[in-house]
N, CA, C and O atoms as a Tripos MOL2 file, in Angstrom:
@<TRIPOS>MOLECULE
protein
  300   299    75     0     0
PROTEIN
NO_CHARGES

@<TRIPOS>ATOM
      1 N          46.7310  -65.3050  -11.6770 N.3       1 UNK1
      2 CA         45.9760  -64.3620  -12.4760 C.3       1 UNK1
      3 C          46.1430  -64.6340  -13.9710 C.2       1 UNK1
      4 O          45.0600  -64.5320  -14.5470 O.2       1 UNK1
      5 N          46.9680  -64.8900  -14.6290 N.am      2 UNK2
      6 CA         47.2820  -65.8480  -15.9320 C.3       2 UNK2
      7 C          46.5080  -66.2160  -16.1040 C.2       2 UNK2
      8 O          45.7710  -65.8020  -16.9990 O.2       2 UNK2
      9 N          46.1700  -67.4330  -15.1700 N.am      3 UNK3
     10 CA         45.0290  -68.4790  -15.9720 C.3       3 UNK3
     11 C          43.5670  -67.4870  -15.9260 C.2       3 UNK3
     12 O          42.6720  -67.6320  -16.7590 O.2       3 UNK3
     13 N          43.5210  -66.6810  -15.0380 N.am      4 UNK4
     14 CA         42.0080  -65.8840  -15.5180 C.3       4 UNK4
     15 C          42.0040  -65.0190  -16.4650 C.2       4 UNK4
     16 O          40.9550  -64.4690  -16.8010 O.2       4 UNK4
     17 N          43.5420  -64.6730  -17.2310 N.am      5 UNK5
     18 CA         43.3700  -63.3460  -18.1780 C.3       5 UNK5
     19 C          43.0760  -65.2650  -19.8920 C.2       5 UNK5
     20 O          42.5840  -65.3150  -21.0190 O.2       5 UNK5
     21 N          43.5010  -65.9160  -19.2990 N.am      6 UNK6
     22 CA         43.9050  -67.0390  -20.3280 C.3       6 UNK6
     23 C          42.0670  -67.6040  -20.8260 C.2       6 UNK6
     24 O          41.5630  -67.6170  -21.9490 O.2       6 UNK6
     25 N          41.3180  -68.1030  -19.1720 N.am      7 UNK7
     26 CA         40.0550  -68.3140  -19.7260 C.3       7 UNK7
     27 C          39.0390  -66.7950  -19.9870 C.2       7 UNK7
     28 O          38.0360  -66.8320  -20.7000 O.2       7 UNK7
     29 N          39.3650  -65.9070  -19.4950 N.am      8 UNK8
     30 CA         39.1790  -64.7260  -20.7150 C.3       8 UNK8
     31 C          39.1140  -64.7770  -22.2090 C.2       8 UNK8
     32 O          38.3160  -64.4010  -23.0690 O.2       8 UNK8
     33 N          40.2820  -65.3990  -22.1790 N.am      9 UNK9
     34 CA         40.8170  -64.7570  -23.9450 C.3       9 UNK9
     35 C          39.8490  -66.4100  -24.7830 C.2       9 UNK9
     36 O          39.3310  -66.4550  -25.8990 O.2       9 UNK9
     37 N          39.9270  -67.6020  -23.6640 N.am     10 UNK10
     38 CA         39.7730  -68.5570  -24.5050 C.3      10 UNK10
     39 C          37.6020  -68.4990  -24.2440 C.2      10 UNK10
     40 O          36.9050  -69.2260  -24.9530 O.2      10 UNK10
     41 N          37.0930  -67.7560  -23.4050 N.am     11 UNK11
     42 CA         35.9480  -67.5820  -23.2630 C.3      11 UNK11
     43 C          35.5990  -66.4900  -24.8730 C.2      11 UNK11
     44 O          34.6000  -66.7370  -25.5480 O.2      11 UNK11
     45 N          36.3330  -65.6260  -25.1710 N.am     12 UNK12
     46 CA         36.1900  -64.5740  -26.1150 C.3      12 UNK12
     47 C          36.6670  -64.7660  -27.3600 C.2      12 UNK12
     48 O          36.5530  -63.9820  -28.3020 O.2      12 UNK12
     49 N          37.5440  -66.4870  -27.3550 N.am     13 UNK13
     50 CA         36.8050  -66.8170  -28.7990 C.3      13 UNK13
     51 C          35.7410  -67.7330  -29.1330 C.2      13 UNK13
     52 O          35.3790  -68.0480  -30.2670 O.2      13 UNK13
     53 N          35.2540  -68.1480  -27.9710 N.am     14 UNK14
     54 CA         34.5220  -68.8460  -28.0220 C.3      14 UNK14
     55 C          32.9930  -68.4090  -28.6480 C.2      14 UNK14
     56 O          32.2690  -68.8600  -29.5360 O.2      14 UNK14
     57 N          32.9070  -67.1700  -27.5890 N.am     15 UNK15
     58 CA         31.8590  -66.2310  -27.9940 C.3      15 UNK15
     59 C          31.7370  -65.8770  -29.3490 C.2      15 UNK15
     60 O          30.8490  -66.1890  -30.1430 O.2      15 UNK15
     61 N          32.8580  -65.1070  -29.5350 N.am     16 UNK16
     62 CA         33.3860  -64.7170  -31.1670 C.3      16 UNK16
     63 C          32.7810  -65.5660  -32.2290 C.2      16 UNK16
     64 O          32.1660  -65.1440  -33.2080 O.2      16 UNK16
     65 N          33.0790  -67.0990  -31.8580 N.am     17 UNK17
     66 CA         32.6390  -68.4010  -32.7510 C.3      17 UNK17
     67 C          31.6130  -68.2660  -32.6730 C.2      17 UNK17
     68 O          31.0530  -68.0850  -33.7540 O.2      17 UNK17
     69 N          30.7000  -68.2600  -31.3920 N.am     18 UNK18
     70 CA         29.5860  -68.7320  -31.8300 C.3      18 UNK18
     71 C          28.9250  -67.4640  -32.7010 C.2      18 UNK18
     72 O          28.3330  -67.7570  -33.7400 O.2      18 UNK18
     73 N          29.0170  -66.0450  -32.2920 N.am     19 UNK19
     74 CA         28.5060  -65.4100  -33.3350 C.3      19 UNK19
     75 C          28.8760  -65.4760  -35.0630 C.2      19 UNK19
     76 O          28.1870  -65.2490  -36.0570 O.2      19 UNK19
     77 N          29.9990  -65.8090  -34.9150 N.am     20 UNK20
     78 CA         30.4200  -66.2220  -36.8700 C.3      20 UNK20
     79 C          29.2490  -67.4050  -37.0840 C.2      20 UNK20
     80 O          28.4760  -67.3390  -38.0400 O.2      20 UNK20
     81 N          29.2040  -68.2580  -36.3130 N.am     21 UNK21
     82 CA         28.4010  -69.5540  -36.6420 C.3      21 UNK21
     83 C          27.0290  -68.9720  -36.7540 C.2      21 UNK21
     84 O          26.5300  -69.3540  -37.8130 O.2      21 UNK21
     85 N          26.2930  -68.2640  -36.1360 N.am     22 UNK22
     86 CA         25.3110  -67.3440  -35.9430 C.3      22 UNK22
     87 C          25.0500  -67.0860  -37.2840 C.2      22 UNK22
     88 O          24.0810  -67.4570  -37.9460 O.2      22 UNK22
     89 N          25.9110  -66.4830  -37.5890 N.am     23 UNK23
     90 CA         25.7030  -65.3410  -39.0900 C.3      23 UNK23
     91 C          25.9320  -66.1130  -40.0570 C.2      23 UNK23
     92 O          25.4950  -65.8350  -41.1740 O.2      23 UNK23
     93 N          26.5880  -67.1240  -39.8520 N.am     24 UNK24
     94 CA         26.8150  -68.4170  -40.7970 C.3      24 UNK24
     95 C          25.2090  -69.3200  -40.9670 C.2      24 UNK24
     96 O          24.7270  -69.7970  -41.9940 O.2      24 UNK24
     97 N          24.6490  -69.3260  -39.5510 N.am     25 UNK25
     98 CA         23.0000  -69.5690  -39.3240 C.3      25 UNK25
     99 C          23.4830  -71.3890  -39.4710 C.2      25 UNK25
    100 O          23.0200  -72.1360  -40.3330 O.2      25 UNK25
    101 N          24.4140  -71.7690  -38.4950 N.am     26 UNK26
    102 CA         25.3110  -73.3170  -38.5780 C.3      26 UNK26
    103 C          24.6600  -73.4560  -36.9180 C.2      26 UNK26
    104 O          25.2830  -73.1520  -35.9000 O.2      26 UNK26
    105 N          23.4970  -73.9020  -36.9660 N.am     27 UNK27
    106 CA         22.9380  -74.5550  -35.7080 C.3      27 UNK27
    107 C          23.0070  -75.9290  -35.4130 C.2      27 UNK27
    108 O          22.6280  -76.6750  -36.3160 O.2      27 UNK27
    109 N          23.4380  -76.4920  -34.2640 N.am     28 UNK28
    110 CA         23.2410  -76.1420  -33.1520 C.3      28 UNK28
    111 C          24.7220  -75.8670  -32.2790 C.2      28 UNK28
    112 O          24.9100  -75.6010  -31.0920 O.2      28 UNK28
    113 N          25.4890  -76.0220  -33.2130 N.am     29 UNK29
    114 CA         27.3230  -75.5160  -33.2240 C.3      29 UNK29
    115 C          27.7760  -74.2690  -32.4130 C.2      29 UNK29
    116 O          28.7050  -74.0930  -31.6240 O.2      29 UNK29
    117 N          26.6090  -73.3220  -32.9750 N.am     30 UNK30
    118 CA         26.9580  -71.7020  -32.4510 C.3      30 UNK30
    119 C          26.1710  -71.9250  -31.2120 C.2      30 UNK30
    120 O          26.8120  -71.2350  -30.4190 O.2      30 UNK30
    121 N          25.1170  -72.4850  -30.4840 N.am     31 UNK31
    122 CA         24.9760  -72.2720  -29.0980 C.3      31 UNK31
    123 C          25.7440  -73.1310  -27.9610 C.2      31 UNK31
    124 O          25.6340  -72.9600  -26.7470 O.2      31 UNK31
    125 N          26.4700  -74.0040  -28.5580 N.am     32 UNK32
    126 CA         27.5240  -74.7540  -27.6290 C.3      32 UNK32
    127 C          28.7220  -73.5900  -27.7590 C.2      32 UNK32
    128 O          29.1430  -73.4630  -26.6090 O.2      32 UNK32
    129 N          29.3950  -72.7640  -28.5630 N.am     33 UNK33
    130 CA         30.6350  -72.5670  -28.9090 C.3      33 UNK33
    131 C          29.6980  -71.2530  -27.7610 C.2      33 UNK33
    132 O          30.0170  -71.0900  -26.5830 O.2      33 UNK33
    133 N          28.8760  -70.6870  -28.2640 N.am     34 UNK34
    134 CA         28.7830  -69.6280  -27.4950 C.3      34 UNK34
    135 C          28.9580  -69.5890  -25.8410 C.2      34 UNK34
    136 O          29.6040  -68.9810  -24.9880 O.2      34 UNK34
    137 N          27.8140  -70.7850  -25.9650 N.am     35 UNK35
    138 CA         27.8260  -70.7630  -23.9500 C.3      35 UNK35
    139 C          29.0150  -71.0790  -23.7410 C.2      35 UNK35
    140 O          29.5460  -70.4020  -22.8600 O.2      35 UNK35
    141 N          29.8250  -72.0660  -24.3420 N.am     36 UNK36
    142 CA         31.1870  -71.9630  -23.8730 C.3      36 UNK36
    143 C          31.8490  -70.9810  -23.2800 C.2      36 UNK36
    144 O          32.2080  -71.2150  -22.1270 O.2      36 UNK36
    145 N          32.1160  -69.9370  -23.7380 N.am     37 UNK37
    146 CA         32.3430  -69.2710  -24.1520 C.3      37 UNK37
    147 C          31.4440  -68.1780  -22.8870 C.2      37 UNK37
    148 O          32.1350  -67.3270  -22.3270 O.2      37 UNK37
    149 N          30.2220  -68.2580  -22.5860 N.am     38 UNK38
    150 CA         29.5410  -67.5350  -21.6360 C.3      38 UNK38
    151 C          30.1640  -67.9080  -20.3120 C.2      38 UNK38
    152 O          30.5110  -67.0710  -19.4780 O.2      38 UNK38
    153 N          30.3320  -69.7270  -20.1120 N.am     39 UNK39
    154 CA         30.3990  -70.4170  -18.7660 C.3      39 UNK39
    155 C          31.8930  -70.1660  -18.5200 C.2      39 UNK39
    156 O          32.2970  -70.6680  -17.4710 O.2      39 UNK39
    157 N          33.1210  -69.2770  -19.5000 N.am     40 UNK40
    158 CA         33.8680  -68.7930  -19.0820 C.3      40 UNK40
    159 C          34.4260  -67.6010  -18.2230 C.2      40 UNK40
    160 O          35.2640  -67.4800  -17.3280 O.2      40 UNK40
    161 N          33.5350  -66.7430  -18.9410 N.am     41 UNK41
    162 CA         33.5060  -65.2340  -18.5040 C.3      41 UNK41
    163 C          32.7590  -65.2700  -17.4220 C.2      41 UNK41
    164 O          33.0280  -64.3750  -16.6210 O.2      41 UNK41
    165 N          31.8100  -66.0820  -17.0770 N.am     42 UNK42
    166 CA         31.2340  -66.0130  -16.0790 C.3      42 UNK42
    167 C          32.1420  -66.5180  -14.6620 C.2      42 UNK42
    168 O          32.0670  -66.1080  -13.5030 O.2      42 UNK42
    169 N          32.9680  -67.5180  -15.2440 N.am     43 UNK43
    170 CA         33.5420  -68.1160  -13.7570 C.3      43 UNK43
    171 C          34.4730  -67.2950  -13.8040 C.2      43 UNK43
    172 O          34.8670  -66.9410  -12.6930 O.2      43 UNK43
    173 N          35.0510  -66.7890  -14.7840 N.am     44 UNK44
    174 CA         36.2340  -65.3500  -14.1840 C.3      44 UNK44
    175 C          35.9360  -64.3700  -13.7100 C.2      44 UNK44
    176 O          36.8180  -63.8530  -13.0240 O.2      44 UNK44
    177 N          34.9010  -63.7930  -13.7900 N.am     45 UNK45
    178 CA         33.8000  -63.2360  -13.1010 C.3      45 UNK45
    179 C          33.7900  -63.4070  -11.6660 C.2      45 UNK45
    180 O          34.3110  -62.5840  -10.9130 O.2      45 UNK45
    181 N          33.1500  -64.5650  -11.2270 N.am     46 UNK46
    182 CA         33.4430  -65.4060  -10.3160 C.3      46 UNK46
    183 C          34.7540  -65.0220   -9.5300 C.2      46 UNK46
    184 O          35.0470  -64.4100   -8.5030 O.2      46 UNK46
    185 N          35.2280  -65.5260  -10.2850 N.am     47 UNK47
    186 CA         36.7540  -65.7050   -9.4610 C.3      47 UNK47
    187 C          37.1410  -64.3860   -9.2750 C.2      47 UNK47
    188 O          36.8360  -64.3570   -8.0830 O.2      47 UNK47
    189 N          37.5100  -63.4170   -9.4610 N.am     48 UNK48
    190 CA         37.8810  -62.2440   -9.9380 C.3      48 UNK48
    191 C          36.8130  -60.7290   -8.6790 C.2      48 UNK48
    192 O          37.1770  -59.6780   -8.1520 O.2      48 UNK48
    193 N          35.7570  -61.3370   -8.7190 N.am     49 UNK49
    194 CA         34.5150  -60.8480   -7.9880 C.3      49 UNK49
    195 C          34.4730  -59.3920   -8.5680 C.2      49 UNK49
    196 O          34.7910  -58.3390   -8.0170 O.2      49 UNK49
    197 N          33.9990  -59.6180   -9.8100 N.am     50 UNK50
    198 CA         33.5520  -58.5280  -10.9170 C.3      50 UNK50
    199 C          32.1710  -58.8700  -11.1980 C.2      50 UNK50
    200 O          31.8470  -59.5650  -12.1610 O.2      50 UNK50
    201 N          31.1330  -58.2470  -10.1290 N.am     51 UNK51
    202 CA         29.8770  -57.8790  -10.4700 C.3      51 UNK51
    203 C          29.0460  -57.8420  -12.2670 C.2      51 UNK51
    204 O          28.2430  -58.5040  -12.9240 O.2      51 UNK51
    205 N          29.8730  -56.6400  -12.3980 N.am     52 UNK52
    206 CA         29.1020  -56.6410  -13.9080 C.3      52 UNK52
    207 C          29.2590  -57.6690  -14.8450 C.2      52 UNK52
    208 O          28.3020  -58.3430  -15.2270 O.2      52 UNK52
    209 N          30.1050  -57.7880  -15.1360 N.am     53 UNK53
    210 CA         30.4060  -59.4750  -15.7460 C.3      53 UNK53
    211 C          30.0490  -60.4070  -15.1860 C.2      53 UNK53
    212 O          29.2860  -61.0640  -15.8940 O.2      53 UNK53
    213 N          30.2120  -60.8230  -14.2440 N.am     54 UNK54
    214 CA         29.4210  -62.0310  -13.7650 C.3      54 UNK54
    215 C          27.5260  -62.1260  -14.2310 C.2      54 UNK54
    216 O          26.7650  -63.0030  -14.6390 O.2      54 UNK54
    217 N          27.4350  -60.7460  -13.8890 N.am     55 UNK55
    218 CA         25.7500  -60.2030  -14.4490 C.3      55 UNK55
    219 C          25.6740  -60.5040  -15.3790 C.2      55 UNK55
    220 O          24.7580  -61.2860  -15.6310 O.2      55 UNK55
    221 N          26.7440  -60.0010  -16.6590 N.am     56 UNK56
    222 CA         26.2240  -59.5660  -17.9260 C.3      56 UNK56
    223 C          26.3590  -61.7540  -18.5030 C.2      56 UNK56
    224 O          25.5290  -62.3300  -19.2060 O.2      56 UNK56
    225 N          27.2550  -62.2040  -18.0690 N.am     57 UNK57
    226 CA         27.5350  -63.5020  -18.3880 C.3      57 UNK57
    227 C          26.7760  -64.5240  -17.8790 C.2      57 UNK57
    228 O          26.3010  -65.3450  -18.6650 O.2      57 UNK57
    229 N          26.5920  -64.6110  -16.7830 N.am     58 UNK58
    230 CA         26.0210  -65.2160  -15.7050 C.3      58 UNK58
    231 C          24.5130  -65.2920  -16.0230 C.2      58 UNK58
    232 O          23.8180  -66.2600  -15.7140 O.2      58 UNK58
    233 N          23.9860  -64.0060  -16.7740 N.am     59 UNK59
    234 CA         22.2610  -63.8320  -16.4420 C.3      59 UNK59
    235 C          22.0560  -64.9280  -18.1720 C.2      59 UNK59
    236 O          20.9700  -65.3860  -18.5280 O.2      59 UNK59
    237 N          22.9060  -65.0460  -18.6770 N.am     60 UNK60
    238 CA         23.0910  -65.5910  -20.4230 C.3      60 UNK60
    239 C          22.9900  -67.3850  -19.9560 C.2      60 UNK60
    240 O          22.4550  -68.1720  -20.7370 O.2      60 UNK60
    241 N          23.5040  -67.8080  -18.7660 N.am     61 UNK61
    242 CA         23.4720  -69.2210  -18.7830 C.3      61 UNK61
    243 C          22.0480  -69.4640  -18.8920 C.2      61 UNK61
    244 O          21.6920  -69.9820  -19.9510 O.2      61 UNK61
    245 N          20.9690  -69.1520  -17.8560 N.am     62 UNK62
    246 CA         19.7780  -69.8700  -18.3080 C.3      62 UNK62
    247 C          19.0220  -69.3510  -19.5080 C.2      62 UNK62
    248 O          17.8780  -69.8000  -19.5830 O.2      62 UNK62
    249 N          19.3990  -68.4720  -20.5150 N.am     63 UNK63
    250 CA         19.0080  -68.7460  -21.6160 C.3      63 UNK63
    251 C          19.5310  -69.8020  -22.4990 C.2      63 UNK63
    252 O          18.9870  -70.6050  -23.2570 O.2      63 UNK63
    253 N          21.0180  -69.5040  -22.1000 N.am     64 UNK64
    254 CA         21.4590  -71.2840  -23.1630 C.3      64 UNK64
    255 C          21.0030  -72.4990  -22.7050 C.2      64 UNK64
    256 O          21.0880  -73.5220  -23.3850 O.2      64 UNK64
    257 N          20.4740  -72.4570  -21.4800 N.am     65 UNK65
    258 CA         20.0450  -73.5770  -20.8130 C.3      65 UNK65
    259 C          18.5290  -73.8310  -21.3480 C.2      65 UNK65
    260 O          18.1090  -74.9810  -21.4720 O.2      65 UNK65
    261 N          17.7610  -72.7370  -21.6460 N.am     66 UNK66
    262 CA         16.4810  -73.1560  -22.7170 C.3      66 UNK66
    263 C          17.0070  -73.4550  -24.1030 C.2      66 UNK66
    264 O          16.5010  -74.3810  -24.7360 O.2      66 UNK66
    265 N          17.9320  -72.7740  -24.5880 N.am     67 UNK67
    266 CA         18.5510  -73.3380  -25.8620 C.3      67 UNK67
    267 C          18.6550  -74.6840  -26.2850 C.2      67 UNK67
    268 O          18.1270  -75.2950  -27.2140 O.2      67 UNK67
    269 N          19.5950  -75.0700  -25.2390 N.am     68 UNK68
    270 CA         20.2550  -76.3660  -25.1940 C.3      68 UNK68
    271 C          18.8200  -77.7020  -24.9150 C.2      68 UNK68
    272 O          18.7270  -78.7890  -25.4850 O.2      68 UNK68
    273 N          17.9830  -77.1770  -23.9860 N.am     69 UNK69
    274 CA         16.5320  -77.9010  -23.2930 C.3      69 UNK69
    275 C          15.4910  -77.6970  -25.1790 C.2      69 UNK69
    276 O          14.8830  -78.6360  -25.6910 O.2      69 UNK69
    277 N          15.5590  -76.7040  -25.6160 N.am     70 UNK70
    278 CA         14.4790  -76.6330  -26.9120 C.3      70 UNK70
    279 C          15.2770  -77.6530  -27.9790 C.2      70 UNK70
    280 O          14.5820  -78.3790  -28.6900 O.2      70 UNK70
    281 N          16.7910  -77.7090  -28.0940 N.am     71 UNK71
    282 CA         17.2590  -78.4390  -28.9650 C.3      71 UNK71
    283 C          16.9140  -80.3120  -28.3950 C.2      71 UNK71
    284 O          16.3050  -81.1820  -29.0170 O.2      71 UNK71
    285 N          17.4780  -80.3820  -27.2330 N.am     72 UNK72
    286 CA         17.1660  -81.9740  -26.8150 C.3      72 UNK72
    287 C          15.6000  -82.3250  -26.8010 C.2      72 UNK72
    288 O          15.2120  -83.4080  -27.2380 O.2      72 UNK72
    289 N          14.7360  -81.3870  -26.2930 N.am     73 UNK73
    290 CA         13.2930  -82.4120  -25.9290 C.3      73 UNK73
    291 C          12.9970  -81.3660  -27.2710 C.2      73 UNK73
    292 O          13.6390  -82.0690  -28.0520 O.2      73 UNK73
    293 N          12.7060  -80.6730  -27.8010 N.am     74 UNK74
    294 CA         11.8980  -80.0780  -29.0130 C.3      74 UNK74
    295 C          11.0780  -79.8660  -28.8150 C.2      74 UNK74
    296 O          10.1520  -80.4730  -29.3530 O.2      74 UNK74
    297 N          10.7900  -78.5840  -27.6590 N.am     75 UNK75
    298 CA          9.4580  -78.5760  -27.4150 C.3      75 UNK75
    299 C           9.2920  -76.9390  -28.0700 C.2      75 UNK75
    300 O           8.1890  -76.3920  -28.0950 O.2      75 UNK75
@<TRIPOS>BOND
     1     1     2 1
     2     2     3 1
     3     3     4 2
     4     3     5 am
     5     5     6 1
     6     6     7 1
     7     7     8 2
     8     7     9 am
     9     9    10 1
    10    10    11 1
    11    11    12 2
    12    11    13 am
    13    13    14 1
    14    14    15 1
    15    15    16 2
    16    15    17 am
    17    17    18 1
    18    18    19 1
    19    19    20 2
    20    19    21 am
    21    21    22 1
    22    22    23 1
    23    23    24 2
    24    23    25 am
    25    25    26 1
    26    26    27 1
    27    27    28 2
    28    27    29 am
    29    29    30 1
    30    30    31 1
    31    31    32 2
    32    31    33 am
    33    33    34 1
    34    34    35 1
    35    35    36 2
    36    35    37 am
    37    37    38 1
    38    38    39 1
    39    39    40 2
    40    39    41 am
    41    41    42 1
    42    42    43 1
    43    43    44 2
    44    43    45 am
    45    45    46 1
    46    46    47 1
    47    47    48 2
    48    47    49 am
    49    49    50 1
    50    50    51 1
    51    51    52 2
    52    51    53 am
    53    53    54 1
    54    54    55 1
    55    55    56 2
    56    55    57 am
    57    57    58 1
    58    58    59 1
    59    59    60 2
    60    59    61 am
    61    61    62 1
    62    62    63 1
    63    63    64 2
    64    63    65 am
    65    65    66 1
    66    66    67 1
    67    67    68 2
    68    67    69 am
    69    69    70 1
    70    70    71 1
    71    71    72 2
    72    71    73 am
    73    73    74 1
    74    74    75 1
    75    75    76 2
    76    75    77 am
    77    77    78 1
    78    78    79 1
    79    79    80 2
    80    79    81 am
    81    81    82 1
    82    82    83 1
    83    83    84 2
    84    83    85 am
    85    85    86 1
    86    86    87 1
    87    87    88 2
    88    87    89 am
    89    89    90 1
    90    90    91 1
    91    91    92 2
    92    91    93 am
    93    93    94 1
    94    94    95 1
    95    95    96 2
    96    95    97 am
    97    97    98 1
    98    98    99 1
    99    99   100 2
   100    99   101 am
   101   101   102 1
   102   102   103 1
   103   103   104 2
   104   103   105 am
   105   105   106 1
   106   106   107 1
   107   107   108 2
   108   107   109 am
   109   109   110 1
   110   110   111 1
   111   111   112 2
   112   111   113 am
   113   113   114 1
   114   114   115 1
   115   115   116 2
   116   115   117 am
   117   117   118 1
   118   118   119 1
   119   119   120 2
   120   119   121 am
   121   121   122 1
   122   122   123 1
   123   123   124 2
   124   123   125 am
   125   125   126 1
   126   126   127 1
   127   127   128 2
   128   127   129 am
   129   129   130 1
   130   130   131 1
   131   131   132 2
   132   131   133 am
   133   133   134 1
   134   134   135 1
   135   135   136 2
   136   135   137 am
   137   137   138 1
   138   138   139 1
   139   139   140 2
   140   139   141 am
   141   141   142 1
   142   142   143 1
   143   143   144 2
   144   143   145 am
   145   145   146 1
   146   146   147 1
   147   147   148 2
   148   147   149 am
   149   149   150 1
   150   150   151 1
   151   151   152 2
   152   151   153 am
   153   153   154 1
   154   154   155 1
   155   155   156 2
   156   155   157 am
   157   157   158 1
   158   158   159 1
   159   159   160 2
   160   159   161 am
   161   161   162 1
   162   162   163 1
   163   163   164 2
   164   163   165 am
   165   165   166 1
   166   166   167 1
   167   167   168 2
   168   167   169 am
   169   169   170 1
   170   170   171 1
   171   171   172 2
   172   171   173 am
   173   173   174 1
   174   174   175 1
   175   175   176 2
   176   175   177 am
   177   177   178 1
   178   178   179 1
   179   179   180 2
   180   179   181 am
   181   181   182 1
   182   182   183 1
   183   183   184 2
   184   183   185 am
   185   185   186 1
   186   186   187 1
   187   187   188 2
   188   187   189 am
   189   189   190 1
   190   190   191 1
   191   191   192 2
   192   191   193 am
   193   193   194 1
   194   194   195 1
   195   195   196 2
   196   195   197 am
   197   197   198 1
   198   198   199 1
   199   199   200 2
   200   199   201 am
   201   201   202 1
   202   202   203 1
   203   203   204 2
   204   203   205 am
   205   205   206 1
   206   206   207 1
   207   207   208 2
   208   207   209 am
   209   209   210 1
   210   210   211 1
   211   211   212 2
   212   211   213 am
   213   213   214 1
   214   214   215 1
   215   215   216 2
   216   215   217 am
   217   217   218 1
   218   218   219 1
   219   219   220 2
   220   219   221 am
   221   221   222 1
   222   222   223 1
   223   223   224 2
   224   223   225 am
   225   225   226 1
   226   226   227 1
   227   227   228 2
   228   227   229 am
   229   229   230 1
   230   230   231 1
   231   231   232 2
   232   231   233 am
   233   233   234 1
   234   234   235 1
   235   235   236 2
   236   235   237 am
   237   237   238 1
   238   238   239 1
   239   239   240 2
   240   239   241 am
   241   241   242 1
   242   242   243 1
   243   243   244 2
   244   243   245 am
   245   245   246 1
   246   246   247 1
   247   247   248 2
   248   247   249 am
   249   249   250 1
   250   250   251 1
   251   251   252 2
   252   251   253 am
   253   253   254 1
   254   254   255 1
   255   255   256 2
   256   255   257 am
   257   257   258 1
   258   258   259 1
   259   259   260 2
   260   259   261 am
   261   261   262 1
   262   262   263 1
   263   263   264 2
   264   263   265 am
   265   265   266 1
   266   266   267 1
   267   267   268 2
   268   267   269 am
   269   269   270 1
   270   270   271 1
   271   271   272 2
   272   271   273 am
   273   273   274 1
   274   274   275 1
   275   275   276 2
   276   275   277 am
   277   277   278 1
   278   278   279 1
   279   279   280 2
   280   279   281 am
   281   281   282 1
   282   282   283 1
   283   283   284 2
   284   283   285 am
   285   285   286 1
   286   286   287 1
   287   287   288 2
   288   287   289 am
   289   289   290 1
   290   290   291 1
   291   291   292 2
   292   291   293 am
   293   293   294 1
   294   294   295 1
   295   295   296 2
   296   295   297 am
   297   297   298 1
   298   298   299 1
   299   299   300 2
@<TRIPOS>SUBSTRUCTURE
     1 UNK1         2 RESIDUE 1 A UNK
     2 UNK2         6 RESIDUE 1 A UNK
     3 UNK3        10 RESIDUE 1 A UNK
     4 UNK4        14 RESIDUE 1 A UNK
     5 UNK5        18 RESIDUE 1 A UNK
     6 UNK6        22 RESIDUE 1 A UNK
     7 UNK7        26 RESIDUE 1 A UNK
     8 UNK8        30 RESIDUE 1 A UNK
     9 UNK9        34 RESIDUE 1 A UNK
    10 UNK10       38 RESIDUE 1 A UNK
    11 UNK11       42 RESIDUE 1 A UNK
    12 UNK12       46 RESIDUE 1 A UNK
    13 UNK13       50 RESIDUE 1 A UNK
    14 UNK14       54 RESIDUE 1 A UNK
    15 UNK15       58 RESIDUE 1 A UNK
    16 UNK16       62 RESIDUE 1 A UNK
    17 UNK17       66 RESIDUE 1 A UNK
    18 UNK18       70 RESIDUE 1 A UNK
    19 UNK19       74 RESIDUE 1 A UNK
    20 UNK20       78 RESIDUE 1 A UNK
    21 UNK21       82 RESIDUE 1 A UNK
    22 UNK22       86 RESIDUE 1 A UNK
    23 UNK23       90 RESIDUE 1 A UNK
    24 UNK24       94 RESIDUE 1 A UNK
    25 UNK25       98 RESIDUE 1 A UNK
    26 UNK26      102 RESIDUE 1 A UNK
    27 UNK27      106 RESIDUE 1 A UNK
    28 UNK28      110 RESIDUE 1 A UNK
    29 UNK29      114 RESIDUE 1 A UNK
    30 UNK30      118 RESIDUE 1 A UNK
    31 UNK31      122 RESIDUE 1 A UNK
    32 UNK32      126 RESIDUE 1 A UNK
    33 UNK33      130 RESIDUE 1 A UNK
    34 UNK34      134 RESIDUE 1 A UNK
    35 UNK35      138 RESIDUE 1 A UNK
    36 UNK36      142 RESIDUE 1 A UNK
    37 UNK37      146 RESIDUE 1 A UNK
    38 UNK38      150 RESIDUE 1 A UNK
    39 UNK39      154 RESIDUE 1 A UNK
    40 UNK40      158 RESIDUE 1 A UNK
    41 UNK41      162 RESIDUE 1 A UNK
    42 UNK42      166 RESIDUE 1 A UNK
    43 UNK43      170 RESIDUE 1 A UNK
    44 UNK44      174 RESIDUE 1 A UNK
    45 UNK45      178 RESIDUE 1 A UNK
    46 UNK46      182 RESIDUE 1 A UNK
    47 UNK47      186 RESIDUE 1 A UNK
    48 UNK48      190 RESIDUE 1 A UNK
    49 UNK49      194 RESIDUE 1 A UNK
    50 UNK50      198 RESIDUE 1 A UNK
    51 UNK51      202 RESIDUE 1 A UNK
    52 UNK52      206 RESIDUE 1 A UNK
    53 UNK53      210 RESIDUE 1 A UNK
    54 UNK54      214 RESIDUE 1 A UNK
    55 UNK55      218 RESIDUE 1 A UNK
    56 UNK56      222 RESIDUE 1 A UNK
    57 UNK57      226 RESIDUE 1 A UNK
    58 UNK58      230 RESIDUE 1 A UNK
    59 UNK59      234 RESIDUE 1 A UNK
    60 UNK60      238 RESIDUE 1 A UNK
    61 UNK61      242 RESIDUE 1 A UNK
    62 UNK62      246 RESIDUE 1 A UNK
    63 UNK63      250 RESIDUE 1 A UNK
    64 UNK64      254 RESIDUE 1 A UNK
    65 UNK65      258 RESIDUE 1 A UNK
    66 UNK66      262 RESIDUE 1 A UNK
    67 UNK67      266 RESIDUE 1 A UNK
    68 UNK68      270 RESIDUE 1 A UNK
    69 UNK69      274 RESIDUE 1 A UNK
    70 UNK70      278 RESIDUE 1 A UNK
    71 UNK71      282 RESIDUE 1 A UNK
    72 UNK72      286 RESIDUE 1 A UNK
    73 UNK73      290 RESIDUE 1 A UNK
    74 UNK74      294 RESIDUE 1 A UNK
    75 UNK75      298 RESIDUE 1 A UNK
């Protein structure tokens, strides 16, 4: 249980970052640091079998996944 309170804490600065980078407006930095940061909370989620989090984290990957898809092809 350690290591899930650990990628917790290291998912929630990740997040944290990417919103400073956000407000900093330092693209394309803040949507890697963020999803990081998402694809954590989500697998503790996962692991853990906590519904709402997994939801609230989980439903955020395929938006970074258009993120990440608008930054490579530029469409």
């Amino acid at each position: 249980m350690e290591q899930i309170e650990g990628t917790k804490w290291l998912g929630t600065a990740l997040i944290l970052s990417g919103i400073f980078l956000t407000n900093l407006n330092i693209y394309p930095m803040n949507i890697f640091l963020h999803g990081g940061g998402v694809v954590c909370w989500s697998f503790a989620g996962y692991v853990t079998n906590d519904k709402p989090v997994l939801a609230n984290f989980g439903l955020q990957i395929p938006l970074f996944m258009i993120g990440f898809a608008n930054l490579l092809f530029e469409f």
